[in-house]
C-alpha positions in Angstrom: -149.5 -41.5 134.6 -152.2 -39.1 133.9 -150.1 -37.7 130.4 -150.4 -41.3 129.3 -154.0 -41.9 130.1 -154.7 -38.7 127.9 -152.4 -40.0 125.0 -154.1 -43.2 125.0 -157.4 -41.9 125.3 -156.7 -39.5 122.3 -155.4 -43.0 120.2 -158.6 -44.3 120.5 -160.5 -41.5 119.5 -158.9 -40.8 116.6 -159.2 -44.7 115.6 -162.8 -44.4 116.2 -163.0 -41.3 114.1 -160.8 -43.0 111.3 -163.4 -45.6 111.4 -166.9 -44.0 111.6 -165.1 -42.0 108.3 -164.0 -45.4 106.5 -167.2 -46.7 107.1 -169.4 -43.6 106.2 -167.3 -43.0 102.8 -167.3 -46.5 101.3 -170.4 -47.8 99.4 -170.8 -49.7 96.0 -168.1 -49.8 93.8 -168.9 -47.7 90.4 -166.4 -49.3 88.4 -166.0 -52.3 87.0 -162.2 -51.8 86.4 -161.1 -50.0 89.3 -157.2 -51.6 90.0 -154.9 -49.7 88.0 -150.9 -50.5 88.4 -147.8 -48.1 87.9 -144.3 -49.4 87.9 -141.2 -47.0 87.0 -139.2 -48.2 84.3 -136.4 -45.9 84.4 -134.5 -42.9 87.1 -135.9 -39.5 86.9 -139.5 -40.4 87.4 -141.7 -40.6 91.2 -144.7 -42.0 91.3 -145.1 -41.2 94.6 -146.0 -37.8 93.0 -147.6 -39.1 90.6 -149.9 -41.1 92.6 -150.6 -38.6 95.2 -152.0 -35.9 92.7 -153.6 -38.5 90.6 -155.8 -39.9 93.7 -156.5 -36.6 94.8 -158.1 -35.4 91.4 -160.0 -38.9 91.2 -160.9 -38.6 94.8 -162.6 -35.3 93.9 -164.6 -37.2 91.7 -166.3 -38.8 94.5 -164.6 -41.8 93.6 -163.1 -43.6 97.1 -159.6 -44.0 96.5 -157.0 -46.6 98.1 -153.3 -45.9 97.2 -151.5 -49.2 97.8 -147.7 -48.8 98.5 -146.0 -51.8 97.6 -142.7 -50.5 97.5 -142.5 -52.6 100.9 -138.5 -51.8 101.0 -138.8 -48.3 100.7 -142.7 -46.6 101.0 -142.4 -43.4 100.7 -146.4 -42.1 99.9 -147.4 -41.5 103.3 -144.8 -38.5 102.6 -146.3 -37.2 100.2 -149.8 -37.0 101.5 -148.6 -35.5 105.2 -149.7 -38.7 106.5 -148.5 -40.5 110.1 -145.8 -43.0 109.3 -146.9 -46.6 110.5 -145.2 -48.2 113.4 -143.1 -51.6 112.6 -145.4 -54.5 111.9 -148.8 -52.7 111.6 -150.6 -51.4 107.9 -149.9 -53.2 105.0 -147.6 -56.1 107.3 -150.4 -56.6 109.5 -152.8 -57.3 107.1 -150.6 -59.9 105.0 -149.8 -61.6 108.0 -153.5 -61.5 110.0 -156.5 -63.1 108.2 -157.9 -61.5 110.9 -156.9 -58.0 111.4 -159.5 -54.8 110.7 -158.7 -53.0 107.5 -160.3 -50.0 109.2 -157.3 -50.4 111.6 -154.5 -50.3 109.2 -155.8 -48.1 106.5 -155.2 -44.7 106.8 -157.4 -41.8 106.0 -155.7 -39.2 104.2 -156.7 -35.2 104.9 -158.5 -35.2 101.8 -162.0 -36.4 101.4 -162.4 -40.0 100.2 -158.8 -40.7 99.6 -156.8 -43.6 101.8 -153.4 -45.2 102.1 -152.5 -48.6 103.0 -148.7 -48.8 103.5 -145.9 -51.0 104.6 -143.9 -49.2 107.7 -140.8 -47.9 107.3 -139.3 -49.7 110.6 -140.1 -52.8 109.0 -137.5 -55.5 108.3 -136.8 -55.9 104.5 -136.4 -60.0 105.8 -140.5 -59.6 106.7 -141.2 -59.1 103.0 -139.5 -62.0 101.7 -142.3 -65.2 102.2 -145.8 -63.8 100.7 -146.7 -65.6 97.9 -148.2 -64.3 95.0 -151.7 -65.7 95.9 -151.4 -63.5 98.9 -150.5 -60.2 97.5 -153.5 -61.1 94.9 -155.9 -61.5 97.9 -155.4 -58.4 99.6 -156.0 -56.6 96.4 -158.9 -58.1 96.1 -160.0 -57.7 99.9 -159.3 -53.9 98.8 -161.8 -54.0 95.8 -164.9 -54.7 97.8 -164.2 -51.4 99.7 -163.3 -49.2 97.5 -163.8 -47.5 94.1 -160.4 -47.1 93.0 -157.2 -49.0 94.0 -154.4 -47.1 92.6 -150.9 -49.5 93.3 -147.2 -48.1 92.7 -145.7 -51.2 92.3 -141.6 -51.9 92.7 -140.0 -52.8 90.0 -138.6 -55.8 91.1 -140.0 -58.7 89.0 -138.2 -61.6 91.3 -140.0 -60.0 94.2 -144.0 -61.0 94.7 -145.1 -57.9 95.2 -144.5 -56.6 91.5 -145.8 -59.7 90.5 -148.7 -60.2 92.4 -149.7 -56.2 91.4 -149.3 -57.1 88.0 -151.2 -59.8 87.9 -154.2 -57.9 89.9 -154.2 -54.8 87.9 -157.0 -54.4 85.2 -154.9 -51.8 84.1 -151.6 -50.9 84.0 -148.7 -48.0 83.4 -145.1 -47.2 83.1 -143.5 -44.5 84.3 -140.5 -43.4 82.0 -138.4 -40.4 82.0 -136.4 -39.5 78.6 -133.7 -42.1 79.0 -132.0 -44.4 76.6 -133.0 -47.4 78.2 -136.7 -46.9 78.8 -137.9 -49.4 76.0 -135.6 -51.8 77.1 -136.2 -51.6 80.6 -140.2 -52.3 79.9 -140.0 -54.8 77.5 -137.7 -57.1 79.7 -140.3 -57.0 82.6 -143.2 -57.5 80.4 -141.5 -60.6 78.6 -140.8 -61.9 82.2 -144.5 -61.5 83.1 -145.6 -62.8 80.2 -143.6 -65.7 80.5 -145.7 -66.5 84.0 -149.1 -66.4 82.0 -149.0 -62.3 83.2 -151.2 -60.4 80.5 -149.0 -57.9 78.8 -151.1 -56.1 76.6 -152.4 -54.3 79.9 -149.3 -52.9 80.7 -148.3 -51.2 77.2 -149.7 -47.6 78.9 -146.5 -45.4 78.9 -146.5 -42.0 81.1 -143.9 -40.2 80.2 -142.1 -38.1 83.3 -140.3 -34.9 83.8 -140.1 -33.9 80.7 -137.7 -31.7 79.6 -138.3 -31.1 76.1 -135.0 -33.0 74.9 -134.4 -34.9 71.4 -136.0 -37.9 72.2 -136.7 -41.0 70.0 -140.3 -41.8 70.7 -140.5 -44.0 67.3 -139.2 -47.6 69.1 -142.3 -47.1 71.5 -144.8 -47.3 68.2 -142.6 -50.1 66.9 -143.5 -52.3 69.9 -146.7 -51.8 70.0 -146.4 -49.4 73.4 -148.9 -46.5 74.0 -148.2 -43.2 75.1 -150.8 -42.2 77.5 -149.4 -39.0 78.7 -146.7 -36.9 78.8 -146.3 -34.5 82.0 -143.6 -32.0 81.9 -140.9 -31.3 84.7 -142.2 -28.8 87.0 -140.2 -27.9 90.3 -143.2 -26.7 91.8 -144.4 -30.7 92.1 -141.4 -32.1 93.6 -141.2 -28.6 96.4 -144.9 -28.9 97.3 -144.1 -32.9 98.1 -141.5 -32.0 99.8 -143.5 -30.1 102.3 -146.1 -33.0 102.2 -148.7 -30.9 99.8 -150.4 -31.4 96.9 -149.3 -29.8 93.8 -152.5 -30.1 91.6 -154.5 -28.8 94.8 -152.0 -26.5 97.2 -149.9 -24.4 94.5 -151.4 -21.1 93.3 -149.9 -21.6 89.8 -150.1 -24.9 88.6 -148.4 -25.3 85.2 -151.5 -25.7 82.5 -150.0 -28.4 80.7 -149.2 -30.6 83.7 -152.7 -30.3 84.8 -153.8 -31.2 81.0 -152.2 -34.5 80.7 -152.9 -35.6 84.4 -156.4 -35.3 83.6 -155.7 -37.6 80.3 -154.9 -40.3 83.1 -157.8 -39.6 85.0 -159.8 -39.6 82.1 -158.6 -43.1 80.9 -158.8 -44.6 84.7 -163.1 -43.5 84.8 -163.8 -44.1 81.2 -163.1 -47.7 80.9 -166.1 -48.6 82.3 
């Protein structure tokens, strides 16, 4: 009895530490654009990684940062940044479901300064995920926006499925992940003519980042043709995927971080704070 009176009395603390930290980083949002999608358009690219790097470097910026894991099927961020998996039916569940539940319970502070998660749980039944509307998915980003900065949202790439709708529809600003594969093009264009189709702006998806590349022959002239911009280009480094492994950092734990990586993920950062 007394080993469970100590683990419950540790739970709480660490809730009230999480939320005297929630509360003392958030203040007025600095950006007038601040919800920016990413959806993978082909294999070979993580934006888990991606993502995780990319909030850290903005977070640095004294920006507060929410990383939204919609992949409600499979998250997989909370890997990534060493934080505790959520237990069936509590983070980003709980907060669709409860009008009334405290976002300082179910977001989680990361160990880096000013950077958050709010995630579905992997225990969760994929059956849960099925009845949110759109209007739903839009209101909790938007619930997001008055605390944060920065809502950074890696969004499935499932276009029947709310949640890739509902992201798209929320983000002032939007990206595809590709790797160098054939279908790439076709894979973005399809979605995008499917949003579109729903009165879903296009033109603020055209961003392309470009993935693990591996310095193959690559035809980059179709994305010109239609009008798609290539925003980056980082290259495959082993380093990124071993450090996530471990749940580190690349761009902030490895001793030698590959120059060009670091070069075009500041390109990103740079096009997320100068928009405003």
């Amino acid at each position: 009895m007394a080993g469970r009176a100590k683990e419950i009395a540790n739970n709480l603390l660490e809730r009230a530490l999480q939320r005297d930290q929630f509360d003392a980083d958030m203040h007025d949002n600095k950006l007038l654009y601040s919800v920016f999608g990413f959806i993978a358009a082909t294999d070979f690219t993580d934006n888990a990684i991606l993502l995780s790097n990319l909030g850290y470097v903005l977070a640095q910026q004294d920006f507060n940062v929410c990383l939204l894991d919609l992949k409600v099927f499979y998250p997989n961020l909370y890997l990534y940044l060493d934080v505790a998996q959520n237990t069936r039916g509590t983070g980003l569940l709980k907060v669709l479901k409860d009008d009334k539940a405290d976002l300082k319970e179910e977001i989680k502070p990361t160990k880096y300064p000013n950077l958050y998660l709010l995630s579905a749980s992997p225990q969760d039944l994929m059956e849960e995920y099925f009845d949110f509307s759109i209007d739903k998915i839009s209101g909790t980003i938007e619930t997001l926006k008055k605390h944060f900065d920065i809502i950074l949202i890696d969004i499935p790439n499932n276009p029947p499925l709310e949640f890739c709708l509902g992201a798209m529809k929320q983000s002032h600003t939007g990206f595809f992940s590709a790797s160098e594969r054939i279908d790439a093009i076709s894979n973005i264009t399809r979605l995008l003519d499917f949003a579109d189709s729903l009165g879903i702006s296009a033109a603020k998806f055209a961003n392309i980042i470009f993935m693990n590349l591996q310095d193959i022959k690559y035809d980059f002239s179709m994305i010109k043709k239609m009008r798609l911009n290539v925003v980056a280009g980082l290259p495959l480094v082993k380093g990124a995927a071993a450090d996530a492994l471990e749940g580190k950092l690349y761009i902030k734990d490895n001793t030698l971080v590959n120059g060009l990586y670091k070069k075009e993920l500041v390109k990103v950062v740079n096009m997320i704070t100068e928009q405003n």
